[in-house]
MINU-475244 format. One record per residue (C-alpha): x, y, z; residue in three letters. Coordinates in Angstrom, 1 decimal. Layout:
// MINU-475244
{xx->X	yy->Y	zz->Z	res->ALA}
...
END
This chain:
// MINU-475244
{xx->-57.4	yy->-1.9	zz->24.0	res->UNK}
{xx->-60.2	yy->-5.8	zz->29.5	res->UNK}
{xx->-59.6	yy->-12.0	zz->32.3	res->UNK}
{xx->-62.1	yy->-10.9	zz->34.9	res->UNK}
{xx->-62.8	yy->-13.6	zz->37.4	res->UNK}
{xx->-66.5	yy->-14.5	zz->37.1	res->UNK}
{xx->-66.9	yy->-13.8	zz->40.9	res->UNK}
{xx->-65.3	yy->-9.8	zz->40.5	res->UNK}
{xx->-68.3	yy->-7.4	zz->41.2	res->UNK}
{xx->-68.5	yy->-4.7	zz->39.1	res->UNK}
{xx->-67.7	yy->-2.2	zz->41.5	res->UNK}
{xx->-64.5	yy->-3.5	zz->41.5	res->UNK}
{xx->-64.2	yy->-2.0	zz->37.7	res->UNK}
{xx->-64.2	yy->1.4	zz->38.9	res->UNK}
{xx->-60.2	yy->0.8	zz->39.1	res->UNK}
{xx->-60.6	yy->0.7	zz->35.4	res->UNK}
{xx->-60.4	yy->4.5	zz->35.1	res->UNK}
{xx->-56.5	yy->4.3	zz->35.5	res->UNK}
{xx->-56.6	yy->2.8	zz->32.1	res->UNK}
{xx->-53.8	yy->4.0	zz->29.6	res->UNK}
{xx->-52.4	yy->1.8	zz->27.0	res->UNK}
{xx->-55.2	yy->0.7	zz->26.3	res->UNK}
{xx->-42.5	yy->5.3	zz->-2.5	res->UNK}
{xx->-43.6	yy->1.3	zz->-2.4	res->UNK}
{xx->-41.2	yy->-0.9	zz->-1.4	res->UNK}
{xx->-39.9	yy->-3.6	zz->-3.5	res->UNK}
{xx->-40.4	yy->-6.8	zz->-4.9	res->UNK}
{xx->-39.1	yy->-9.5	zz->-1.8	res->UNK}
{xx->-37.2	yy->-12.4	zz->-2.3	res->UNK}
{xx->-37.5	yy->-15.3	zz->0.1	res->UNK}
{xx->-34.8	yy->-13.7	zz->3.1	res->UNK}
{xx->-35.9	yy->-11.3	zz->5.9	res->UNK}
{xx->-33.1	yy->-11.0	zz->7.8	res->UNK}
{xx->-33.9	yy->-7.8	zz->9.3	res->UNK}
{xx->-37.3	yy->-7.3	zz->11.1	res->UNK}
{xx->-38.5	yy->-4.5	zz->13.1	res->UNK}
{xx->-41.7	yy->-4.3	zz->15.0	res->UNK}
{xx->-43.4	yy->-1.6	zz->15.6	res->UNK}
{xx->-47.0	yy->-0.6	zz->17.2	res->UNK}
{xx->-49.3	yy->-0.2	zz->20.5	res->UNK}
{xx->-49.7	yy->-2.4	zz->23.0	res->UNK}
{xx->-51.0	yy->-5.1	zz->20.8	res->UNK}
{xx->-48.2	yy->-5.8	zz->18.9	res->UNK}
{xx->-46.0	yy->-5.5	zz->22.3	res->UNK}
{xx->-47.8	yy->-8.1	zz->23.8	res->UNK}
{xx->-49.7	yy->-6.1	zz->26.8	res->UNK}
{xx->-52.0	yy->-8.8	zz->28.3	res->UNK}
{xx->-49.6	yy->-11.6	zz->27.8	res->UNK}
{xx->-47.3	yy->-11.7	zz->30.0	res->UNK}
{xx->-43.6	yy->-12.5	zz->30.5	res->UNK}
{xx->-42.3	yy->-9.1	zz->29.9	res->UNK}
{xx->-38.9	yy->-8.0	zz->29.0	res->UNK}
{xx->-37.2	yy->-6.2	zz->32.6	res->UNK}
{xx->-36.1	yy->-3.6	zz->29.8	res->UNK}
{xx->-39.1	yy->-2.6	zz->28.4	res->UNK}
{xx->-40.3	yy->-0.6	zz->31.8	res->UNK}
{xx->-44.1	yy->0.6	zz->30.8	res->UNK}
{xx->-43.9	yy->-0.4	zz->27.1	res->UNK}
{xx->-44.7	yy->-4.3	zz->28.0	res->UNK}
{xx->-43.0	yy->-5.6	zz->25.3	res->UNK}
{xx->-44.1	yy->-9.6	zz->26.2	res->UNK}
{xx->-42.1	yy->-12.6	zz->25.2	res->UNK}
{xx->-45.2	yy->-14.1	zz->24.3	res->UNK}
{xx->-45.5	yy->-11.4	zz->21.6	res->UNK}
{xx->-46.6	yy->-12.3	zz->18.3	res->UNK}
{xx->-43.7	yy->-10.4	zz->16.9	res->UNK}
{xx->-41.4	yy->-11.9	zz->19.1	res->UNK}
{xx->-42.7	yy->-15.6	zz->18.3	res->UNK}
{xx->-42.3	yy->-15.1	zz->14.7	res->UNK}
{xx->-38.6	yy->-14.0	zz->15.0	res->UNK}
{xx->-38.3	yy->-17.1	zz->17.1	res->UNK}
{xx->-39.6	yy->-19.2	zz->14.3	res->UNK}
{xx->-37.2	yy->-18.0	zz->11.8	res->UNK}
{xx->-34.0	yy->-17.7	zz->13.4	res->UNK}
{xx->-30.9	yy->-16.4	zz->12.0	res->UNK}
{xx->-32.0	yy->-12.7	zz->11.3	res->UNK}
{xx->-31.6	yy->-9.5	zz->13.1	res->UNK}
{xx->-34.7	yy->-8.8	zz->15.2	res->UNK}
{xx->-35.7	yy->-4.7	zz->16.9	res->UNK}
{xx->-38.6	yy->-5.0	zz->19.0	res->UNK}
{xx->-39.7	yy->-1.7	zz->19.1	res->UNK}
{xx->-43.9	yy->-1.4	zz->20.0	res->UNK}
{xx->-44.7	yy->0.4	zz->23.0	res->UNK}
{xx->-48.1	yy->0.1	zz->25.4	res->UNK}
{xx->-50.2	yy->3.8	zz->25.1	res->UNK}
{xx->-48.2	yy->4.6	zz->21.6	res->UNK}
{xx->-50.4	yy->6.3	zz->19.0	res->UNK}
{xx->-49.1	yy->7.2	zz->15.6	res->UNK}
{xx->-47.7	yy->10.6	zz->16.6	res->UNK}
{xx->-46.0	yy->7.5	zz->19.1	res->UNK}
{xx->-44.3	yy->5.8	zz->16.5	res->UNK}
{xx->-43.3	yy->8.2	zz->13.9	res->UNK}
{xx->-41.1	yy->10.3	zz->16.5	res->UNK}
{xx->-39.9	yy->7.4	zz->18.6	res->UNK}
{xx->-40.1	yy->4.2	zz->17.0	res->UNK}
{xx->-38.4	yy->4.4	zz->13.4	res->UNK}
{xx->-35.0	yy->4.6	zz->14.4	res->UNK}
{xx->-34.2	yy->1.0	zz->13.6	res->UNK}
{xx->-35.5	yy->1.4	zz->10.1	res->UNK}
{xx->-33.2	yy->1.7	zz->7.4	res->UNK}
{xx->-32.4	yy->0.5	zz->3.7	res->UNK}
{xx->-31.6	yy->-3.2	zz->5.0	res->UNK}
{xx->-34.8	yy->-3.3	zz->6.7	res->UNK}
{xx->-36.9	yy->-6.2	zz->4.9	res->UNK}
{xx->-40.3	yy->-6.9	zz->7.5	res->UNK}
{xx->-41.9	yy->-4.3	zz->9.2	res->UNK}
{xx->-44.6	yy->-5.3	zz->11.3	res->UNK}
{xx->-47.1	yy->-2.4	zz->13.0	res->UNK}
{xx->-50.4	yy->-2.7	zz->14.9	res->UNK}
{xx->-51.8	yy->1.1	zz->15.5	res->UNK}
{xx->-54.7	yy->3.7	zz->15.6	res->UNK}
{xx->-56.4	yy->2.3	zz->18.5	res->UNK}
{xx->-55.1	yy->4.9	zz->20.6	res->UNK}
{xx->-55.8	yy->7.5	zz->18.5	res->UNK}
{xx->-59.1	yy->6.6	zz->18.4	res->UNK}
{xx->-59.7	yy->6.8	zz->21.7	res->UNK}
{xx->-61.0	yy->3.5	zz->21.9	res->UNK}
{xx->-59.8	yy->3.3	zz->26.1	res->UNK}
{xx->-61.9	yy->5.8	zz->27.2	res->UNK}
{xx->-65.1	yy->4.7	zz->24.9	res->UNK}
{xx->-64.8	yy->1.1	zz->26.6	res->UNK}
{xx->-64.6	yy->3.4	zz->30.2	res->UNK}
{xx->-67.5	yy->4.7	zz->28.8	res->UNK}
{xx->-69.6	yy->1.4	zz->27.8	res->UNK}
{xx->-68.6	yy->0.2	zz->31.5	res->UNK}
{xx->-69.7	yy->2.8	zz->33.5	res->UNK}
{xx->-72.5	yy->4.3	zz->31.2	res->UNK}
{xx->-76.5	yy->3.5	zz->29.7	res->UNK}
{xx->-76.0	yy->1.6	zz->26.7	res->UNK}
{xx->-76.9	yy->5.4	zz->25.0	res->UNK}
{xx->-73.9	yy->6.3	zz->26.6	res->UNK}
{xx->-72.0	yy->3.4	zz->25.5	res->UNK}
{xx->-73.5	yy->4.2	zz->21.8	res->UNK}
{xx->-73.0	yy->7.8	zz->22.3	res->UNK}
{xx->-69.0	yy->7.1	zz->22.6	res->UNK}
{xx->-68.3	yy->4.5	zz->20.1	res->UNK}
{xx->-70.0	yy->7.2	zz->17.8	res->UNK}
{xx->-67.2	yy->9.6	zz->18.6	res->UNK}
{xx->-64.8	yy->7.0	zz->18.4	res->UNK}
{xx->-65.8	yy->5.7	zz->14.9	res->UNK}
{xx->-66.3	yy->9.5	zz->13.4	res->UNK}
{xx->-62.5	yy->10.0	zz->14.3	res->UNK}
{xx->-61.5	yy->6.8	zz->12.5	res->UNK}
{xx->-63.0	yy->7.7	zz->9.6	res->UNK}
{xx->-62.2	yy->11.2	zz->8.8	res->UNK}
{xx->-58.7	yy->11.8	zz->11.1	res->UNK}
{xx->-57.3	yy->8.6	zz->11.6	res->UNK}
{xx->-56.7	yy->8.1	zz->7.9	res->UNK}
{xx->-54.0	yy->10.9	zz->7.8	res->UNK}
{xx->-52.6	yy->9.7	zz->10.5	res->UNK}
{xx->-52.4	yy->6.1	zz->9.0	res->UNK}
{xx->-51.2	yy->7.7	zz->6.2	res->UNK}
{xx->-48.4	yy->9.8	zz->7.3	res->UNK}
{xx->-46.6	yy->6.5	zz->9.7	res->UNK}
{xx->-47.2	yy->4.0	zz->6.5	res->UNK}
{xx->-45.3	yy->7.2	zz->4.5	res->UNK}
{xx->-42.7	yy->7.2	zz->7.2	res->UNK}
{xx->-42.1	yy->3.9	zz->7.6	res->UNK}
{xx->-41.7	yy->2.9	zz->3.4	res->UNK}
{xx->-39.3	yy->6.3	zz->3.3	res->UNK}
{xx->-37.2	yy->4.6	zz->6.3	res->UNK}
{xx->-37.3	yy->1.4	zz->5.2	res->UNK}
{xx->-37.6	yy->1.8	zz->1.1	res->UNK}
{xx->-36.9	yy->-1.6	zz->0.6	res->UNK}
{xx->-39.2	yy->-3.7	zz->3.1	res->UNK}
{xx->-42.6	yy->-5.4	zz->3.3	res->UNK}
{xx->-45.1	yy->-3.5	zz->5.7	res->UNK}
{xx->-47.3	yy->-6.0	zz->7.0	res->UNK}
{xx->-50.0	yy->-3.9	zz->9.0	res->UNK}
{xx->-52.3	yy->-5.8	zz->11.8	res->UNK}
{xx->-55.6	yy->-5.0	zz->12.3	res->UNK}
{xx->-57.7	yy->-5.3	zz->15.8	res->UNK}
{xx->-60.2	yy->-8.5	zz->17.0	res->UNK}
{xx->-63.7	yy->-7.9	zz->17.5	res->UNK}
{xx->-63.5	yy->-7.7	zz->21.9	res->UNK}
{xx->-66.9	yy->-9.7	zz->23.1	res->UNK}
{xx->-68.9	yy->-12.6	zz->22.0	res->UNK}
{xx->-72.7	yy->-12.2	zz->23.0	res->UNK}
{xx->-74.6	yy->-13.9	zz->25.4	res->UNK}
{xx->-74.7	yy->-14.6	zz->29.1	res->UNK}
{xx->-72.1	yy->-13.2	zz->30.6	res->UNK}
{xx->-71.0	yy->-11.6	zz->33.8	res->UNK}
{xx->-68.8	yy->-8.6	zz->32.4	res->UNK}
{xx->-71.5	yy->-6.3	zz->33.3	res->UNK}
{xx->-72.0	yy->-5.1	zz->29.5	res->UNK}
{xx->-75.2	yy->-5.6	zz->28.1	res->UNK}
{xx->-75.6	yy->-7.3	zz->24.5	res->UNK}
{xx->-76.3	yy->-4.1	zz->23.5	res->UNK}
{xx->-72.7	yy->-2.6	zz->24.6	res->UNK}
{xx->-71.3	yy->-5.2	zz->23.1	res->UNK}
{xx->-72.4	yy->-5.2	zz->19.8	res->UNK}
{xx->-71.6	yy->-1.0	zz->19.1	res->UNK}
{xx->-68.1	yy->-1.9	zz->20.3	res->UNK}
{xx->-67.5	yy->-4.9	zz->18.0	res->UNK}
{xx->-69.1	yy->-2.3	zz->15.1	res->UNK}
{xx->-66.4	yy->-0.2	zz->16.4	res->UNK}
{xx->-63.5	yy->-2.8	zz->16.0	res->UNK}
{xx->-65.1	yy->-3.6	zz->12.4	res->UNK}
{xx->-64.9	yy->0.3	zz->11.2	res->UNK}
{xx->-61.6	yy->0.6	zz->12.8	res->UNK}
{xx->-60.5	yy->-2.2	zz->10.8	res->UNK}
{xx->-61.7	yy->-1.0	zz->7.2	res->UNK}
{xx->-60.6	yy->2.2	zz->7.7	res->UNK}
{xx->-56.9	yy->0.3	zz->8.3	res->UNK}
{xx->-57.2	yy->-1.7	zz->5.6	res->UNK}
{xx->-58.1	yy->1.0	zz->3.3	res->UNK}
{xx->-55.1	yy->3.0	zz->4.2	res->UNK}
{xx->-52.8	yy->0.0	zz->4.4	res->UNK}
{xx->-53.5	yy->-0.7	zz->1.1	res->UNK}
{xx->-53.1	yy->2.3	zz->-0.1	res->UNK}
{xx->-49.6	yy->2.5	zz->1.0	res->UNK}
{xx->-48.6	yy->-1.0	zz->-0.6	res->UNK}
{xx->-49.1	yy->-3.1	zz->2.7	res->UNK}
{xx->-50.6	yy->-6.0	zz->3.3	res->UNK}
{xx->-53.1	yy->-6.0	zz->6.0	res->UNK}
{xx->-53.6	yy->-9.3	zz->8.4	res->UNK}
{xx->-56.8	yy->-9.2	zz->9.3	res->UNK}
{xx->-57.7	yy->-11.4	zz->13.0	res->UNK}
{xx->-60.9	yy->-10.7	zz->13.2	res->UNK}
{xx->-62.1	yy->-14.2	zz->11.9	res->UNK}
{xx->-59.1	yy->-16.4	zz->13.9	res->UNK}
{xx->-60.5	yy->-14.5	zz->17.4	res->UNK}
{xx->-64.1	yy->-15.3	zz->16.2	res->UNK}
{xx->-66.0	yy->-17.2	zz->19.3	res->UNK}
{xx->-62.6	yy->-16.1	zz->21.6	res->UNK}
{xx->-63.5	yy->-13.0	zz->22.9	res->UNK}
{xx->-64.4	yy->-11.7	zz->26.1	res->UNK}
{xx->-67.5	yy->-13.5	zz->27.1	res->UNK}
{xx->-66.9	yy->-16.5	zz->25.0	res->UNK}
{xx->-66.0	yy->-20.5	zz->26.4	res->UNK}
{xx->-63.0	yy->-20.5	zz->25.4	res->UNK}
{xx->-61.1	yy->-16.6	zz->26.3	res->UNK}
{xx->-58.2	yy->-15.2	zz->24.3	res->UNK}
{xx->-58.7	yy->-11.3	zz->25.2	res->UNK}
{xx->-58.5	yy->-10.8	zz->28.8	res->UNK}
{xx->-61.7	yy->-9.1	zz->30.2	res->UNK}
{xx->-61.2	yy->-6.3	zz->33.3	res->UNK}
{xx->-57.7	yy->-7.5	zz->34.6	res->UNK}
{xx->-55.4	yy->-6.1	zz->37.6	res->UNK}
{xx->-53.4	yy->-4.7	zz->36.8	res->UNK}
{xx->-55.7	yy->-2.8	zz->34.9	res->UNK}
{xx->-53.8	yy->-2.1	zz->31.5	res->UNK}
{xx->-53.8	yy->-5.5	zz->30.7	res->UNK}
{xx->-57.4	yy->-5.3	zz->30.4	res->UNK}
{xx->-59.1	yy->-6.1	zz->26.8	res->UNK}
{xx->-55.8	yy->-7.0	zz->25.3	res->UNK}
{xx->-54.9	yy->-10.6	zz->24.1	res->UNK}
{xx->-53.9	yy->-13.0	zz->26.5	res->UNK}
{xx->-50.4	yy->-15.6	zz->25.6	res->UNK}
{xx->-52.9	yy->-17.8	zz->23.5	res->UNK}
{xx->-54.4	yy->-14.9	zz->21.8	res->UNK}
{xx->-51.3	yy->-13.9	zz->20.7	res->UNK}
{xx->-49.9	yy->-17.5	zz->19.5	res->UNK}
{xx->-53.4	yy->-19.0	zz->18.1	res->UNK}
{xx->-54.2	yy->-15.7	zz->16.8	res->UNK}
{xx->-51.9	yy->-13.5	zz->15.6	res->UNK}
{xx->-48.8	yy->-15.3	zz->14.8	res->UNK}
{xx->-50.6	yy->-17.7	zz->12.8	res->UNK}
{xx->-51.8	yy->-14.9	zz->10.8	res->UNK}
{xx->-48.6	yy->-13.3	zz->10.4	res->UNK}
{xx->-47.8	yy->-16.4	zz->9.0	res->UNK}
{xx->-50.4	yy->-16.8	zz->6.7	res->UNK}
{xx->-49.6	yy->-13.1	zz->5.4	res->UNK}
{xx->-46.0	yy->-13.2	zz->5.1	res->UNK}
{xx->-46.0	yy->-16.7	zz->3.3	res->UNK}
{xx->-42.8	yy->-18.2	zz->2.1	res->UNK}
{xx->-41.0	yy->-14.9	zz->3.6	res->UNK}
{xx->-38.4	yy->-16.7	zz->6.4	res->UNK}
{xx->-34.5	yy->-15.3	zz->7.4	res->UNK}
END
């Protein structure tokens, strides 16, 4: 999908507007030696740092959750493959190359982007809270009656690819916590845009299921960690800018690794 320092006025967001980036498969036994990770700039780790030199504007982060579950079962082949900005157009044409019949984990975080959810937080930042409301409307009418084709024509991609893998899809956190807070977004902003992340993330795990994935849902391990809450792990309006609203390191340890984890199970190299 923005940490900002408490003392940042909010004219300094106006930089914000150079935003951008924000068959079924079969039964597993215990090895998954061959992992590919696909996605947006949430599953590459945009917001956390430590970035590959050869990743140029795709971010992929060290600190990645997909990169610290490879780390913590060693021994396996590893493609790291999710690019900042990618939509699902994104990952069908570019990403699947390194799927193929020995493929066991695929990992994917997308739709976000096709959404449009970048510009409707540009719009919550710099607009009434009707615009704000206005925007998240669009955004939520296109997850529920385009995004699901799209969902459903990458999930069909991906299993045809990869016939024999687990497709773990990973849903988005709610951004904000309400309350005090010097973001510059009223309560009211807020709350449309964490209704936004919650359609956004039945309409993925409607089509995920559909598709014989399991969905890993973070929404309840970010709870009281968003922007605006004591204890951050999303950053809030960050320079540079595309870094904004995307988890920080911690965010992506404490929150999604952990529920990779818990989705995958007993599934190691």
């Amino acid at each position: 999908m923005l940490s900002l320092p408490r003392t940042t006025s909010i004219a300094a967001v106006a930089a914000v507007v150079a935003l951008t980036g924000f068959a079924a498969p079969t039964a597993h036994a215990a090895a998954a030696s061959n992992y590919v990770a696909l996605g947006d700039s949430y599953s590459a780790g945009v917001g956390a740092g430590d970035y590959f030199s050869d990743s140029g504007s795709c971010k992929r982060s060290a600190n990645a959750y997909p990169v610290l579950w490879n780390n913590s079962h060693p021994g396996g082949n590893f493609t790291f493959a999710a690019c900042s900005g990618a939509k699902t157009a994104d990952v069908r044409n570019g990403q699947l190359a390194a799927l193929n019949g020995a493929t066991s984990l695929v990992t994917i975080s997308i739709g976000g982007n096709d959404a449009g959810f970048v510009d409707t937080v540009k719009s919550c930042l710099f607009g009434s809270d009707g615009d704000c409301s206005a925007a998240v409307t669009k955004a939520k009418t296109y997850a529920t009656t385009k995004l699901p084709a799209d969902l459903d024509a990458t999930y069909a991609q991906i299993h045809n690819r990869a016939p024999n893998a687990r497709l773990v899809v990973l849903g988005y956190p709610r951004l904000f916590e309400l309350g005090s807070c010097f973001l510059g977004m009223s309560d009211a902003k807020r709350t449309v845009l964490n209704q936004a992340a919650d359609t956004l993330a039945d309409v993925t795990r409607g089509r995920a299921s559909a598709a014989n994935a399991d969905f890993a849902d973070v929404r309840n391990r970010f709870a009281g960690h968003g922007v605006c809450g004591s204890d951050e792990w999303i950053n809030g309006i960050t320079f540079p800018i595309d870094e904004s609203y995307h988890p920080t390191s911690t965010g992506q340890s404490d929150g999604y690794f952990p529920e990779l984890q818990a989705t995958t199970g007993a599934l190691t190299h």
